[in-house]
C-alpha positions as CSV (number, residue, x, y, z in Angstrom):
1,X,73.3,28.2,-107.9
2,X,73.1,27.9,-104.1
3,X,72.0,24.3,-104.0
4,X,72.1,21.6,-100.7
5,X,71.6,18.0,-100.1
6,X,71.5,15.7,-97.3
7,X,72.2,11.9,-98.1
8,X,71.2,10.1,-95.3
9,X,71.0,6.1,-94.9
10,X,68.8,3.6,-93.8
11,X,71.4,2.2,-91.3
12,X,74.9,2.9,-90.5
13,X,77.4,1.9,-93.1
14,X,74.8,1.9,-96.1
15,X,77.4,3.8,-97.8
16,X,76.6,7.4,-97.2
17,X,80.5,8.6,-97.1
18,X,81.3,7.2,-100.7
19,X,78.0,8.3,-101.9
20,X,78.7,12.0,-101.1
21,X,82.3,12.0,-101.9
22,X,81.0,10.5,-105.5
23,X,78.4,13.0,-106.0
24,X,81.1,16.0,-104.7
25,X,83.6,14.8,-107.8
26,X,80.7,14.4,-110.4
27,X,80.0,17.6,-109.2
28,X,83.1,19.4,-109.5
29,X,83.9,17.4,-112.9
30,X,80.6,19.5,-113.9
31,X,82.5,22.9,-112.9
32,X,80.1,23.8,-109.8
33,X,81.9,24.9,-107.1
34,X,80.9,22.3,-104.3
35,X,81.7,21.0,-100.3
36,X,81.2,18.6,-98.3
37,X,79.5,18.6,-94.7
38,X,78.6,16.6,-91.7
39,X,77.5,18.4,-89.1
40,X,78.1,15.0,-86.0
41,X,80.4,12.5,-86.9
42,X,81.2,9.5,-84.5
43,X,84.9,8.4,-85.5
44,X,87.8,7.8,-84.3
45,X,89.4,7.7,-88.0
46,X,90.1,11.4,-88.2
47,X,92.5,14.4,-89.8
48,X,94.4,17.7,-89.1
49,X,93.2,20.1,-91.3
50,X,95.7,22.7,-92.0
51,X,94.3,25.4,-89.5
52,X,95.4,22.7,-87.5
53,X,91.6,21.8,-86.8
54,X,90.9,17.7,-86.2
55,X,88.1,16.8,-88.3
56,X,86.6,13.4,-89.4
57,X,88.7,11.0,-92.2
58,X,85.5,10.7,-94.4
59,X,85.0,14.5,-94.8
60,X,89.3,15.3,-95.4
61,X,88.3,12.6,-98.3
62,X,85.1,14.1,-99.4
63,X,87.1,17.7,-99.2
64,X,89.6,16.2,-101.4
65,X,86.8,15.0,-104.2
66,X,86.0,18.7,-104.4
67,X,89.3,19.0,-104.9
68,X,89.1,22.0,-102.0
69,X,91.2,22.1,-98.8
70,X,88.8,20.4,-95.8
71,X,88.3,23.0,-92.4
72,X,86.7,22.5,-89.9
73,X,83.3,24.2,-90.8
74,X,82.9,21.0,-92.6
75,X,82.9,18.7,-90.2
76,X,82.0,21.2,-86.9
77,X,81.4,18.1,-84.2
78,X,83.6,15.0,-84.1
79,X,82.6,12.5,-81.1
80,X,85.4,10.3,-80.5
81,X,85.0,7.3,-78.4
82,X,87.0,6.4,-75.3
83,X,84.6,3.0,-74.6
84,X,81.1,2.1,-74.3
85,X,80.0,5.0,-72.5
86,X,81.8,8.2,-73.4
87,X,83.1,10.1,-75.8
88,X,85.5,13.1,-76.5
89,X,83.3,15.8,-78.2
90,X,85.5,18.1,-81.1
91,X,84.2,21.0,-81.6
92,X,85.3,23.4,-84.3
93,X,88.5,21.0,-84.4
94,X,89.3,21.2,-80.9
95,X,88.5,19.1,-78.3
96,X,86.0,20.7,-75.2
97,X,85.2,17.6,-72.9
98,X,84.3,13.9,-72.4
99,X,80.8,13.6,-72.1
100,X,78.6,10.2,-72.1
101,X,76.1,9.4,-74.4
102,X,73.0,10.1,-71.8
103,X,74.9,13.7,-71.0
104,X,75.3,14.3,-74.5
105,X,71.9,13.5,-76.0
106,X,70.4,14.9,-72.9
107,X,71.2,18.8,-73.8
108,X,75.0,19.3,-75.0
109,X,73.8,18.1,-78.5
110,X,71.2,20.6,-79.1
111,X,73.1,23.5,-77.8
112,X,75.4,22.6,-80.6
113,X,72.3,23.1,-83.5
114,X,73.3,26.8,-83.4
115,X,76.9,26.6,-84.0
116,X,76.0,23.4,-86.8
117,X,73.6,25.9,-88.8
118,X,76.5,28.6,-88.5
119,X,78.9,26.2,-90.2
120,X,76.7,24.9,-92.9
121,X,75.1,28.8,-93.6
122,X,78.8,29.8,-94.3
123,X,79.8,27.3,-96.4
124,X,76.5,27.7,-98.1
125,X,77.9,31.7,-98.7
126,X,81.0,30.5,-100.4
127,X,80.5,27.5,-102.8
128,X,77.8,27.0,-105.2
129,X,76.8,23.3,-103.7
130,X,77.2,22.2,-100.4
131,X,76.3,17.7,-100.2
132,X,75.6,17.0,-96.5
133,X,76.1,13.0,-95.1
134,X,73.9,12.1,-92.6
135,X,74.4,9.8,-89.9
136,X,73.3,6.2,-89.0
137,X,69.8,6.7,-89.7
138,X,67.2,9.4,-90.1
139,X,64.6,7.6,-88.2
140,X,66.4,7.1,-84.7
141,X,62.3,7.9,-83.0
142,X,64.6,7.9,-79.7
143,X,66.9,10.9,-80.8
144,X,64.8,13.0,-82.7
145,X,64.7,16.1,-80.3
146,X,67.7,16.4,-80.0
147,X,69.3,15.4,-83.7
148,X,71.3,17.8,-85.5
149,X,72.7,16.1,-88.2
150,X,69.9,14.0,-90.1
151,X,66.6,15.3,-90.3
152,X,67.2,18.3,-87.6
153,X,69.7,19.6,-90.1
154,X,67.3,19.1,-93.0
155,X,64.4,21.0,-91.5
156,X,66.6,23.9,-90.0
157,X,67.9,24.3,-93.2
158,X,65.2,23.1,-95.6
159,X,67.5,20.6,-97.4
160,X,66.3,17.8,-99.6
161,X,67.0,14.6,-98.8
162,X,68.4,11.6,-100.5
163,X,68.1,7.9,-98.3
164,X,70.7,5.4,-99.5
165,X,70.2,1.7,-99.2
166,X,72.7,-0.9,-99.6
167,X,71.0,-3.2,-100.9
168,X,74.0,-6.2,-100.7
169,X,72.5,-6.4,-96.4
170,X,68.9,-7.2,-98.1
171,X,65.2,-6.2,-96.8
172,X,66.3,-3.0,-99.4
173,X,62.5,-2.1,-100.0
174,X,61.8,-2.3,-96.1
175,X,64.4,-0.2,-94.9
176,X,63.6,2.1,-97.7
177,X,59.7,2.1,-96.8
178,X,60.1,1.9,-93.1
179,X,62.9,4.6,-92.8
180,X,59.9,6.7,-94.7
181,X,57.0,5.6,-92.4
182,X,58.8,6.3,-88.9
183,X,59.4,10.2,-90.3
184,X,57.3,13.2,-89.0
185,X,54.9,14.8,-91.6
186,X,57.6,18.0,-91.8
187,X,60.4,15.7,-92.5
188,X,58.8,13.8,-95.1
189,X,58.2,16.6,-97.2
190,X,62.1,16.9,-97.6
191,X,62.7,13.0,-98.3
192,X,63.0,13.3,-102.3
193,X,63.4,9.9,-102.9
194,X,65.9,6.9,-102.4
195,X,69.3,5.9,-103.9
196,X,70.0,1.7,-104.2
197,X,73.7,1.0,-103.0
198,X,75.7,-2.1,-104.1
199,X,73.5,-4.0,-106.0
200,X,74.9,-7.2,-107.8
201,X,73.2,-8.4,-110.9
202,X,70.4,-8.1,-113.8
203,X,68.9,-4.3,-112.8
204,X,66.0,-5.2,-114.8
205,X,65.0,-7.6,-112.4
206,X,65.1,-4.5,-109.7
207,X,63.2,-2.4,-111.7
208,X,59.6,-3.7,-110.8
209,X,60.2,-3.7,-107.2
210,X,61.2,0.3,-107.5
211,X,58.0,1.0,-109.5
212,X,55.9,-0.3,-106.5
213,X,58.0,1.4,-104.0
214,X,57.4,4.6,-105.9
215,X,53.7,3.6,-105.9
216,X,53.5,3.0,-102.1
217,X,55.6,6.2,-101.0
218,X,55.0,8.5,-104.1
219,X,59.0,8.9,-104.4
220,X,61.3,7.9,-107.1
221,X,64.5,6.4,-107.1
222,X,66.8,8.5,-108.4
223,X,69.8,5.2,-109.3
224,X,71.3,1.7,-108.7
225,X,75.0,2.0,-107.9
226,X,76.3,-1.2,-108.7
227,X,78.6,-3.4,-106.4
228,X,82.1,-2.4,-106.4
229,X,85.1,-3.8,-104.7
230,X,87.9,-1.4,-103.0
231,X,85.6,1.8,-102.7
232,X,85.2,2.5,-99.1
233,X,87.9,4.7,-98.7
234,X,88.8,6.2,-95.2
235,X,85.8,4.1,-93.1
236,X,85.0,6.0,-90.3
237,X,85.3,3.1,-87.9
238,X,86.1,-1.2,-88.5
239,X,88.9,-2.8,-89.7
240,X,88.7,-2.1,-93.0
241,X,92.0,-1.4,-95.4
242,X,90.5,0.7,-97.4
243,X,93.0,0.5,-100.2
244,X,93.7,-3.0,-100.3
245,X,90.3,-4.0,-102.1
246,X,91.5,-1.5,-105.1
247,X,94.4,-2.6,-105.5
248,X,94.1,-6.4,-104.8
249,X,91.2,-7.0,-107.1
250,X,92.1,-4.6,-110.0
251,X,93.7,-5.3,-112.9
252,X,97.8,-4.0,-111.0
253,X,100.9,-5.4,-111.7
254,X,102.5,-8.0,-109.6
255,X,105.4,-7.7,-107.5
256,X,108.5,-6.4,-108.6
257,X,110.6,-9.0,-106.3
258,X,110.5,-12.6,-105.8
259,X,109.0,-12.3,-102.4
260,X,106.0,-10.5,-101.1
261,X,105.8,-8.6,-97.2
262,X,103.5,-9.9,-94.7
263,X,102.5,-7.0,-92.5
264,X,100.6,-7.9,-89.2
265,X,98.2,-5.1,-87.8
266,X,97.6,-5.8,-83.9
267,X,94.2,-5.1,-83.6
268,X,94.3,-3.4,-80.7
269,X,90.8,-1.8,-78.8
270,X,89.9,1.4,-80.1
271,X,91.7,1.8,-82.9
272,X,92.3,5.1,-84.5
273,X,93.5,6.4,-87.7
274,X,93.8,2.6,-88.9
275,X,94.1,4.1,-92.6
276,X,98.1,4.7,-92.0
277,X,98.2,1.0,-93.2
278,X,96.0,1.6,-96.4
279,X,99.7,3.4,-98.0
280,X,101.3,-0.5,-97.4
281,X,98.3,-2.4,-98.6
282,X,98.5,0.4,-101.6
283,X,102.3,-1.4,-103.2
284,X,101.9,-4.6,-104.8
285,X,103.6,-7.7,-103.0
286,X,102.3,-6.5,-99.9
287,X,99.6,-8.0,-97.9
288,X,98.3,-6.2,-95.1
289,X,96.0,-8.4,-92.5
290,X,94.9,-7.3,-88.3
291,X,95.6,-9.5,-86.3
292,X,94.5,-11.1,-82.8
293,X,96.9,-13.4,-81.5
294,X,100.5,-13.4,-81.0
295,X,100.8,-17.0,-83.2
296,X,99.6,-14.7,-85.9
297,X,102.9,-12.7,-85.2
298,X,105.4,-15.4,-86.4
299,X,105.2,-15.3,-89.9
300,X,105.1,-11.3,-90.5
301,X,107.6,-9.3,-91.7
302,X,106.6,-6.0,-90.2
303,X,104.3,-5.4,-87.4
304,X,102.4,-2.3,-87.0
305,X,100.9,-1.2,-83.4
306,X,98.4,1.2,-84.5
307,X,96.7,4.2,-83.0
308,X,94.4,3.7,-80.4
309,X,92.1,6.3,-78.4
310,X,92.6,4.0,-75.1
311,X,96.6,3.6,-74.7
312,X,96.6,1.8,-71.6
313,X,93.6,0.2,-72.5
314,X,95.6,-1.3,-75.7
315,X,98.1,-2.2,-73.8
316,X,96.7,-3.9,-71.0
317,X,95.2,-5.8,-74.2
318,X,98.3,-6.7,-75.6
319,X,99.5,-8.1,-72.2
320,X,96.3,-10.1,-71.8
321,X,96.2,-12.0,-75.0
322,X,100.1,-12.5,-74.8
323,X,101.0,-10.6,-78.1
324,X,102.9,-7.7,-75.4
325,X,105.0,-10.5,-75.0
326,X,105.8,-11.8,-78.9
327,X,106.4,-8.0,-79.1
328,X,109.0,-8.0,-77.1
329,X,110.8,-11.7,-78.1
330,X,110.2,-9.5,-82.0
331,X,112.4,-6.5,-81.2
332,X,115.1,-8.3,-79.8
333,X,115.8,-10.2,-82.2
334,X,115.2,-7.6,-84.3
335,X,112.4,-7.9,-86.6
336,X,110.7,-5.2,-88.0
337,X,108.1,-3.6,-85.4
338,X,106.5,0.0,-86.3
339,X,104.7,2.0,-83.4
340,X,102.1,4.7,-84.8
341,X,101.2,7.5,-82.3
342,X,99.3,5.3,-79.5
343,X,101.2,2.4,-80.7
344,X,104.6,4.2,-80.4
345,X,103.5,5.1,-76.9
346,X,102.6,1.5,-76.1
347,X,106.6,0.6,-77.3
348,X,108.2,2.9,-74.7
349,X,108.9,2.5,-71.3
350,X,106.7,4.1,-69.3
351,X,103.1,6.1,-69.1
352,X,101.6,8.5,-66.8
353,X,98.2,9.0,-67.7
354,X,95.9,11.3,-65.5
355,X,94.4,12.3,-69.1
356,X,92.8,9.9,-71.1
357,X,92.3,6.7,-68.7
358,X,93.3,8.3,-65.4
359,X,95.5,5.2,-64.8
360,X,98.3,7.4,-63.2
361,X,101.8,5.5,-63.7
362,X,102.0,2.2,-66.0
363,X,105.2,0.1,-67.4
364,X,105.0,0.4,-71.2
365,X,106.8,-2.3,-72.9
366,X,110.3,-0.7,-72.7
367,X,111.3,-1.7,-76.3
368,X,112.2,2.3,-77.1
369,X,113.8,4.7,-74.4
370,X,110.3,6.9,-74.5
371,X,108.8,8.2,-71.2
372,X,105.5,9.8,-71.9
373,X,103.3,12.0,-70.0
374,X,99.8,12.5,-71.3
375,X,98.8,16.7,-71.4
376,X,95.3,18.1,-71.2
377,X,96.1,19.7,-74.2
378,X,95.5,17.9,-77.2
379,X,98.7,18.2,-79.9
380,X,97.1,19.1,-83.7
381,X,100.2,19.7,-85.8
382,X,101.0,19.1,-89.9
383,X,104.6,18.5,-89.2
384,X,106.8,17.7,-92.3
385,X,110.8,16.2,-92.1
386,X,112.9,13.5,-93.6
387,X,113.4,10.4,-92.7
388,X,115.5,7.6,-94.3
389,X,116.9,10.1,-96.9
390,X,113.3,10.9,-97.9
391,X,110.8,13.7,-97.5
392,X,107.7,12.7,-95.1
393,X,104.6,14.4,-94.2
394,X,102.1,13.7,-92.0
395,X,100.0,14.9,-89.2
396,X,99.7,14.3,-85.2
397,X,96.8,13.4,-83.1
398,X,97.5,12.7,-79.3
399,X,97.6,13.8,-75.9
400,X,100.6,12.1,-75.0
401,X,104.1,14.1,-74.6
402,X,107.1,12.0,-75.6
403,X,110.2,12.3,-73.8
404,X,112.4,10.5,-76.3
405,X,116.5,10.0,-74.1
406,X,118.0,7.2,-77.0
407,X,118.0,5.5,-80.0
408,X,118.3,6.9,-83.1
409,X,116.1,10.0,-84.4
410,X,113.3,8.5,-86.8
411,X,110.8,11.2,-87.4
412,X,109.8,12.8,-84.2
413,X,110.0,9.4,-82.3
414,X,112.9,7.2,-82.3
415,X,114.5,4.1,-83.8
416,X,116.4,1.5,-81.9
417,X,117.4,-1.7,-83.7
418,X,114.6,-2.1,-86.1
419,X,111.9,-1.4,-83.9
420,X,110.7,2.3,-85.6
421,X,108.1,4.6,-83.6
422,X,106.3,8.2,-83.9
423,X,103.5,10.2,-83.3
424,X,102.8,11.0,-87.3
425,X,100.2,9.4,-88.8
426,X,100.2,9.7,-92.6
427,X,104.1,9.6,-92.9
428,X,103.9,6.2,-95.0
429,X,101.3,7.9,-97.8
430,X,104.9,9.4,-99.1
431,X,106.1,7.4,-101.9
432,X,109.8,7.8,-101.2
433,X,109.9,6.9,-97.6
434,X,107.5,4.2,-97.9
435,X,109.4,2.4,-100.4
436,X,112.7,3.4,-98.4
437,X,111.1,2.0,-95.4
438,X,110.1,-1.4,-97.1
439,X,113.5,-1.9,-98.1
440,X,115.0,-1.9,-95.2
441,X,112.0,-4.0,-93.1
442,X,112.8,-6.7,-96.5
443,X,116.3,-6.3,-95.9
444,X,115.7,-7.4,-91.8
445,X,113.2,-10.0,-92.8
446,X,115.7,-11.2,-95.8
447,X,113.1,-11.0,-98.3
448,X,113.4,-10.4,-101.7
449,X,111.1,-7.8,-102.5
450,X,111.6,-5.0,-104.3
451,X,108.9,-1.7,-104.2
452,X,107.4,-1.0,-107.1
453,X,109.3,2.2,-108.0
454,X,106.0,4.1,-109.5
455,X,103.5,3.4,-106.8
456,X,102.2,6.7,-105.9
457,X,99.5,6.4,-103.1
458,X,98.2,10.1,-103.9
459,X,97.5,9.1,-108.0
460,X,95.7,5.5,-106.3
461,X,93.3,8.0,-104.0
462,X,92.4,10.1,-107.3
463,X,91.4,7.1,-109.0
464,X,89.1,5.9,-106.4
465,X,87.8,9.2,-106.2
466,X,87.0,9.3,-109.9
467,X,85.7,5.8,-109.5
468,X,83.2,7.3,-107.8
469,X,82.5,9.9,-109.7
470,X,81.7,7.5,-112.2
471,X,79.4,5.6,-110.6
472,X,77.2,8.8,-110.0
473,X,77.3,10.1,-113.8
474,X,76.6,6.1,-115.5
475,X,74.2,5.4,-113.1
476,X,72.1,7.9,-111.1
477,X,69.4,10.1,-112.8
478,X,71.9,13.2,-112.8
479,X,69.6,15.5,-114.6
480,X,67.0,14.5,-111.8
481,X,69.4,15.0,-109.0
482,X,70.9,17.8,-110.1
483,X,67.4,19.7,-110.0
484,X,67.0,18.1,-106.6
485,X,70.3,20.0,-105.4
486,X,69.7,23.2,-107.2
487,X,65.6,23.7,-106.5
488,X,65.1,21.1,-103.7
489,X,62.4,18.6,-102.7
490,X,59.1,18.3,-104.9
491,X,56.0,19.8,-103.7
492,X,53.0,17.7,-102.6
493,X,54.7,14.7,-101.9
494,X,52.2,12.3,-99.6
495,X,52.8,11.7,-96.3
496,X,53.1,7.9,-95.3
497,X,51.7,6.5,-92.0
498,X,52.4,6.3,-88.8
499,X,55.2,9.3,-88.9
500,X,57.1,10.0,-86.3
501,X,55.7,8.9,-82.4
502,X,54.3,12.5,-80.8
């Protein structure tokens, strides 16, 4: 078998990530050998592979329902936003420039169809499946040229494709038909059919509305994944907690203490790698929320300055809405604060930045003795240590160089008081130092919780995974779509007016 796919959406967030990692672990629950790919992604959730290659969250996850290590071949461009206009193009894990949205789409992109094909050929070489995700939609009429990761992809390397709707945003049926409509004659022939996302309720009362849509575009629908809370797992952008809807709203077992945490997320502009909090949101009695205002500061027991793609951006955020300052009044009188790579660079004393925003020298908030100095060079690492008599992983993303001259060691960042910060994102997916860690931030806050001592965020992520594995096998046609991966799109499928403008 040397089969493909390409599930592409109807709009952005119409659930393309969960719907490939699900098909990837019913897949590999068959025995086929199978990888996940996306050629562009737009995110500034992403991963160190172990190559030490930075690749998008949603394909480490989708890696990790095919039960394979993710590299970069699977995710070969990441665009990473630094605002409105720009964004820091990966390529092959490693970042090559900032480029803005006009200079990308106007040349760079295409250049890039070469070394996307590459990628996807080799991958092709090794397993027996390869499921591609699309992105936003396939019928952007204003990026065709140049696209290389919806229907370019599909044509160059004849994949079928699979459009998923989510139906929960309604106007399922347009999107489905429309999507369809705006698609040149060549590209239809590789659009298989559709696949109905989230639907709530009575799929009988679906069912006539599919055979007409079948009727008008001569293409089935190959399932009707129904609603379910807590599955989108590593988002590639939003303020999601990805774990929290699992766990909150499944059958799990209450807190172990009397007391639960309350763990405040600043919500700080371009927020990266915001999954570091899923691990918290993961142990029962605590409850995770992002936060806006420095009011919202007062009653948390922990809070977490996040990742950000924009330090002194975040920071001049922080200052503006007044939370710098409930920072500050927090760590001296020391309750719990966590800084998390941007964050912990936020916490220090001072920046020079000739990198990222170009702001030269800035005051940082002088809670830990950091100095940092942003490289060129972009740190990829998979470091591993302890930490509060615990064994942590995790993995580092930045451009900034700490120059740590006090506190206490705490990872490779510091601790002064109980105001913790480093570069590793990840660290708090280990069991033992999360619940080590959460003892001592109860302890400050003089809360009586107590981790629950079986928690293990790794077992949690497999369960998703299967979850959505499950959804797949009970309710997509899997005999259907598994002769769509192995023999491709049917022949003489119509064409549907207008297509694509000329």
């Amino acid at each position: 078998m040397n089969g493909g796919l390409l599930v592409a959406g109807t709009t952005s967030d119409a659930g393309k990530s969960v719907v490939t990692a699900g098909i990837c672990r019913w897949l590999v629950r068959q025995g086929v050998k199978v990888a996940p790919f996306k050629a562009q992604n737009m995110s500034l959730n992403s991963f160190v592979t172990r190559e030490g290659a930075e690749i998008g969250r949603a394909q480490a996850m989708q890696a990790q329902a095919c039960r394979i290590e993710p590299t970069a071949l699977m995710n070969p461009v990441l665009l990473k936003p630094g605002g409105e206009q720009s964004s820091q193009v990966v390529l092959l894990g490693r970042p090559v420039g900032e480029l803005s949205a006009r200079g990308y789409h106007g040349g760079r992109q295409q250049r890039l169809l070469g070394t996307v094909l590459d990628c996807l050929a080799e991958l092709r070489g090794t397993y027996d499946a390869v499921i591609c995700e699309g992105a936003g939609s396939p019928a952007e009429i204003n990026l065709r040229r140049t696209d290389i990761v919806n229907m370019g992809i599909a044509r160059n390397a004849r994949l079928p494709v699979l459009v998923v709707g989510d139906i929960d945003r309604g106007g399922v049926f347009a999107s489905f038909f429309g999507t369809l409509a705006l698609l040149s004659p060549e590209d239809q022939e590789l659009v298989a059919g559709f696949l109905v996302n989230k639907f709530r309720g009575d799929v009988s009362l679906l069912e006539p509305g599919l055979e007409m849509l079948h009727g008008l575009t001569g293409r089935r629908t190959y399932g009707v994944l129904p609603f379910r809370h807590g599955l989108g797992i590593d988002e590639e952008d939003g303020l999601r907690v990805s774990l929290r809807g699992s766990v909150r709203e499944s059958a799990v077992a209450p807190p172990v203490g009397a007391d639960v945490l309350r763990v405040a997320v600043c919500a700080i502009p371009l927020m990266s790698n915001f999954t570091d909090v899923d691990a918290l949101a993961a142990e029962p009695g605590v409850v995770v929320r992002f936060v806006d205002r420095p009011e919202e500061l007062a009653d948390a027991d922990l809070v977490v300055v996040p990742g950000t793609r924009g330090t002194v951006r975040a920071l001049e955020w922080l200052r503006e809405r007044g939370l710098a300052q409930a920072l500050v009044r927090r760590a001296a009188e020391e309750r719990p604060v966590l800084g998390i790579c941007g964050g912990f660079q936020i916490l220090g004393e001072h920046i020079a930045d000739e990198v990222e925003s170009r702001a030269g020298d800035v005051s940082g908030l002088g809670i830990l003795p950091v100095r940092v100095r942003f490289a060129r060079e972009k740190t990829l690492a998979r470091p591993a240590g302890e930490a509060l008599g615990e064994p942590v992983q995790g993995y580092e993303i930045h451009h900034g160089v700490a120059d740590v001259h006090g506190g206490q060691a705490f990872l490779d960042g510091c601790r002064v008081g109980r105001t913790w910060g480093t570069h590793w994102h990840g660290s708090l997916e280990s069991d033992g130092f999360r619940r080590a860690f959460l003892r001592e931030v109860a302890a400050a806050a003089g809360r009586r919780f107590v981790p629950a001592p079986d928690t293990s965020f790794a077992a949690l992520r497999e369960e998703q995974l299967d979850r959505l594995g499950d959804l797949i096998e009970q309710h997509a046609d899997t005999d259907a779509l598994w002769r769509l991966i192995e023999s491709g799109a049917p022949q003489g499928l119509p064409f549907i007016p207008p297509g694509a403008p000329a």
